[in-house]
N, C-alpha and C positions, 0 to 999 in steps of 0.2 A: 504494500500500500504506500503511495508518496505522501510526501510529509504536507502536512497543510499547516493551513495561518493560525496562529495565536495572536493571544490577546498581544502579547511586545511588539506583534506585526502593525496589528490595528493601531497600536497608538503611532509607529512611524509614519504608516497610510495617513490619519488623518492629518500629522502635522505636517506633513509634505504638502497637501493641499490646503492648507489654513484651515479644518474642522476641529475642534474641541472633541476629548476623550470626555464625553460622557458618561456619570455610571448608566445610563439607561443602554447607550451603545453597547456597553464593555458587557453587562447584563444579556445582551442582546446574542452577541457574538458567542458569551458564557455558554448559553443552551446548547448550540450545535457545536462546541465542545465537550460538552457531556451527554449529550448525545449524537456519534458519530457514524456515519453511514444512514442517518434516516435524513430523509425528504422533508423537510415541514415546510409549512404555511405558516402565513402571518397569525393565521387562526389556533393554528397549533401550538406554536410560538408563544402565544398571549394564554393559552391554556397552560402550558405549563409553568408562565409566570406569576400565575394566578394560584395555582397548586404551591407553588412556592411562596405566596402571603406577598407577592410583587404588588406594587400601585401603577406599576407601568402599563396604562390606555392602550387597545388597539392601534389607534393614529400612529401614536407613538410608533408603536413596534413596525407599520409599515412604512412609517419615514426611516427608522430603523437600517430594515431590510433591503429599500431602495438604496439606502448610501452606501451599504456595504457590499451591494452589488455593484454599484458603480466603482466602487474603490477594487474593485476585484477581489475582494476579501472573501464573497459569496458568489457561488453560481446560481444564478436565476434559472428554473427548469420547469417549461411547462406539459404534462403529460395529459392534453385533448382532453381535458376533462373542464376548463376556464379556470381552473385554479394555478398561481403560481406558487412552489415549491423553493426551496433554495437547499444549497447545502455549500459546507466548507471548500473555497476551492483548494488547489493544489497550488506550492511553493512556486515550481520549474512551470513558468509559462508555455512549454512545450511539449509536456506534459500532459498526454489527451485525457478526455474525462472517459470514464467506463460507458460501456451504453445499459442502455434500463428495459427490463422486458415486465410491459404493464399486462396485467389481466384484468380483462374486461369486463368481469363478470363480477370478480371481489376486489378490483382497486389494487390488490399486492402489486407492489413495483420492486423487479429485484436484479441487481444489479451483477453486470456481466465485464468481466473484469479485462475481457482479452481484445484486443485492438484489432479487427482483421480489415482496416481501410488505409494502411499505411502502402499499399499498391496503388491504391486506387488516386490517392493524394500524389502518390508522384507523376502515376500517369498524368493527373490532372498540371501538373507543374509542366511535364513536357510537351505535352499537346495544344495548353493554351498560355504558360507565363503564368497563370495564379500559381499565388503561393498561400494553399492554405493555413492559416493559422490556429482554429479547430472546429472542431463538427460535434454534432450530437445526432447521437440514433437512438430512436425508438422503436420498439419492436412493441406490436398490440397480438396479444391473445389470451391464451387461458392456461392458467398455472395449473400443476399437475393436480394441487388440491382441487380447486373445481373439475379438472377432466375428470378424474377418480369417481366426482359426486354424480358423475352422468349430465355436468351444467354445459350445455353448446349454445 
């Protein structure tokens, strides 16, 4: 697994860009550190801070989320559902994100760790001059839990 951002990261992010470390931020970023590899929402996000005796508003936590997306501290992920997700991203900006295989029937989204488009990227390099920087794939179907249940 590569190494992702911490809280030390978050505070050089914001003061490169003139933002103030927040505790609501620092709070923010806390969550999808101790909880790693899951998906949340703002919605999720705000529940867990709520579980924890937090004061910190919805708003909040999606102005939050927005900044730390922008700051590349979070990847923004949306899997066709209109909900957007985030999670921690990764250190090495070149460094691709795993892709996610959602099931459509219970939501599980579970992540596939192996890269198989680094062909496909250089084809893309020699045939047109892009040079991609990264991609996201989603794959939609039905997890073995539901196949098993007889759910199609």
């Amino acid at each position: 697994m590569a190494e992702t951002f911490t809280i030390t990261d978050l505070k050089l992010r914001l003061q490169e860009r003139q933002h103030k470390m927040t505790p609501q931020r620092q709070t923010v970023l806390q969550i999808f550190l101790d909880h790693p590899g899951e998906h949340l929402s703002a919605e999720d996000v705000h529940g867990l801070l709520r579980d924890k005796r937090s004061e910190i508003g919805l708003a909040t936590v999606y102005r939050s989320l927005e900044l730390l997306s922008e700051l590349g501290i979070l990847q923004k992920i949306e899997f066709g559902d209109g909900c957007s997700r985030y999670e921690v991203n990764t250190l090495d900006p070149t460094q691709h994100h795993h892709h996610h295989l959602i099931c459509t029937k219970c939501g599980k989204v579970i992540e596939f760790e192996e890269d198989l488009l680094d062909d496909l990227e250089r084809d893309i390099k020699t045939k047109t001059g892009f040079s991609v920087q990264d991609h996201q794939v989603k794959f939609f179907g039905l997890c073995k839990e539901c196949q098993a249940a007889g759910e199609n």
